[in-house]
C-alpha positions in Angstrom: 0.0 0.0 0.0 1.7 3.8 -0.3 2.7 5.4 2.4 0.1 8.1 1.2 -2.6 6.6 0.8 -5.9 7.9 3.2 -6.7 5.3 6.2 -9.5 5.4 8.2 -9.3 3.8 11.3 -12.4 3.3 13.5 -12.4 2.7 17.2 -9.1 4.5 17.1 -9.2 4.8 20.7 -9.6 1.6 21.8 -6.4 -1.1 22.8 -6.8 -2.6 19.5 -6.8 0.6 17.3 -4.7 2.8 19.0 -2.1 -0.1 18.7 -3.3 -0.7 14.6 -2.7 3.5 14.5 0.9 3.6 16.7 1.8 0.6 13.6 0.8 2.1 10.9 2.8 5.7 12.3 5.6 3.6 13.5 5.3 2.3 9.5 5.5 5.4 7.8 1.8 5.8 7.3 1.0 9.1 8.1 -2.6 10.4 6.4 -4.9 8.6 9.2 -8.4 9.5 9.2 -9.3 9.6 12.5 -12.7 10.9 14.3 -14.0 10.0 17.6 -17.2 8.4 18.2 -18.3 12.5 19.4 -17.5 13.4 15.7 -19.7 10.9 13.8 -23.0 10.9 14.0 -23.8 6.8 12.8 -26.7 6.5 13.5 -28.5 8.3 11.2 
């Protein structure tokens, strides 16, 4: 995948995404999407 490419990560406060985001940082990756669950408004 390029380093460049857009990722969105959902839940990225929780153990297992905030570990997926520190990897993907620690990997170069550096255009994460990331909104809490305050942000987004699913259920509509």
């Amino acid at each position: 995948m390029d380093k460049k490419s857009k990722i969105y990560v959902a839940g990225h406060r929780g153990l297992a995404g905030s570990a997926l985001v520190r990897q993907l940082q620690k990997d170069g990756y550096n255009n994460l999407l990331l909104r809490s669950h305050a942000e987004l408004e699913l259920a509509d």
